[in-house]
C-alpha positions as CSV (number, residue, x, y, z in Angstrom):
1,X,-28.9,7.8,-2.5
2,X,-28.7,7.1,1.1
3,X,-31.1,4.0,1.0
4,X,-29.3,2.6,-1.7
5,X,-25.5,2.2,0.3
6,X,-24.1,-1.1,0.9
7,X,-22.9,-0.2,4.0
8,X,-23.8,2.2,6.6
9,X,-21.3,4.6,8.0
10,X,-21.9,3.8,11.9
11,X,-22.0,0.6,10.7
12,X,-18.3,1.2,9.6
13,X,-17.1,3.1,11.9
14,X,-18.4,0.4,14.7
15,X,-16.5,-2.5,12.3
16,X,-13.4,-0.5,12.8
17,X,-13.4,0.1,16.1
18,X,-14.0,-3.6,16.6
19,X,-10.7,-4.2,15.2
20,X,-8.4,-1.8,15.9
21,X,-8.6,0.5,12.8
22,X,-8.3,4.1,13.7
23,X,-9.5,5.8,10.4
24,X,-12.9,5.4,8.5
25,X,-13.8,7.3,5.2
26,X,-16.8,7.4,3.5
27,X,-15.9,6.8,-0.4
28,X,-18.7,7.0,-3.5
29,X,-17.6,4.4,-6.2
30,X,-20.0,6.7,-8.4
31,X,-19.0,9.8,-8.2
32,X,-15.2,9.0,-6.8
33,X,-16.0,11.3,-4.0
34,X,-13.3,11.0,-1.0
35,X,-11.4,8.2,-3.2
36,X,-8.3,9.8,-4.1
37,X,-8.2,10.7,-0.3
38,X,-7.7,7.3,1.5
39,X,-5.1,6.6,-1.5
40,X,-3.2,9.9,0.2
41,X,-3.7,9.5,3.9
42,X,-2.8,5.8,3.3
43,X,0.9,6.9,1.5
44,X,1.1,9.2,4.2
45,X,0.7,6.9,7.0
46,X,3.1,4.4,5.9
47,X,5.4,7.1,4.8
48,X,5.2,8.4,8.6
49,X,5.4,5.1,10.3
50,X,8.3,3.8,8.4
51,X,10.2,7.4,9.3
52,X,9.6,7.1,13.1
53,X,10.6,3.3,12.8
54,X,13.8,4.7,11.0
55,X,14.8,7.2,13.6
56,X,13.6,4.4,16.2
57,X,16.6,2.3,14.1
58,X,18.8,4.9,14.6
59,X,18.6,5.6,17.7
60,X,19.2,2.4,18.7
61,X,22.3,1.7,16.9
62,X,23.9,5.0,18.3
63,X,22.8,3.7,21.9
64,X,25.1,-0.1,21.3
65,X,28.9,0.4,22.4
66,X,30.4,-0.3,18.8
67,X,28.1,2.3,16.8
68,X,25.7,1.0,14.7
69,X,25.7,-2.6,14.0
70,X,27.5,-4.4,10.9
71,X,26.5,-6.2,8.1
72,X,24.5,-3.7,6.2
73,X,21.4,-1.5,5.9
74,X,18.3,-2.6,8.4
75,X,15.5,-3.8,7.0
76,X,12.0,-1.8,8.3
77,X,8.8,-4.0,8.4
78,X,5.6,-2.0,8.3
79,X,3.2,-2.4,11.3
80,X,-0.3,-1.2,12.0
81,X,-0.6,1.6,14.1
82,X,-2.3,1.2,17.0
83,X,-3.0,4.7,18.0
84,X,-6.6,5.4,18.6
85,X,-8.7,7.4,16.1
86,X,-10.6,9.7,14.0
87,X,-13.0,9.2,11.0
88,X,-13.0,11.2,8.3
89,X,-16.8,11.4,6.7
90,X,-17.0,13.7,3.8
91,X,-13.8,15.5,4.9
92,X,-10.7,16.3,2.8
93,X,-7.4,15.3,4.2
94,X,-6.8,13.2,6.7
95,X,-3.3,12.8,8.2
């Protein structure tokens, strides 16, 4: 059903590198092919990146004088990575 896609997949890939995405999958809506995939590697990315921003937390509170500082827990904000990147066509897994 190749002449029948919305979107082509250098097409994608090209509109991600254009903005600084680092990871492109190829999906079917029909068949669900690859779907339950970018659900996963997406989990795992933000589980990963709130981890290293954790330790990151961490390490800088054991760095200060007094210890870590007071008031409470920190609060982590999500970011988008910027490391460069693969794309996943047809492939399982991804992080």
């Amino acid at each position: 059903m190749e002449d029948q896609r919305e979107v082509q997949f250098d097409r994608a890939v090209e509109f991600a590198k254009n903005h600084g995405i680092h990871k492109v999958f190829e999906t079917s809506a029909k068949t669900g092919s690859n779907v339950e995939d970018v659900f996963s590697c997406a989990g795992k990315e933000l589980f990963h990146q709130t981890e290293k921003e954790n330790e990151e937390a961490k390490e800088k509170d054991t760095d200060t004088p007094d210890g870590p500082a007071s008031g409470g827990g920190k609060v982590t904000k999500l970011k988008k990575s910027k490391a460069g990147g693969s794309t996943q066509k047809g492939k399982k897994g991804c992080c």
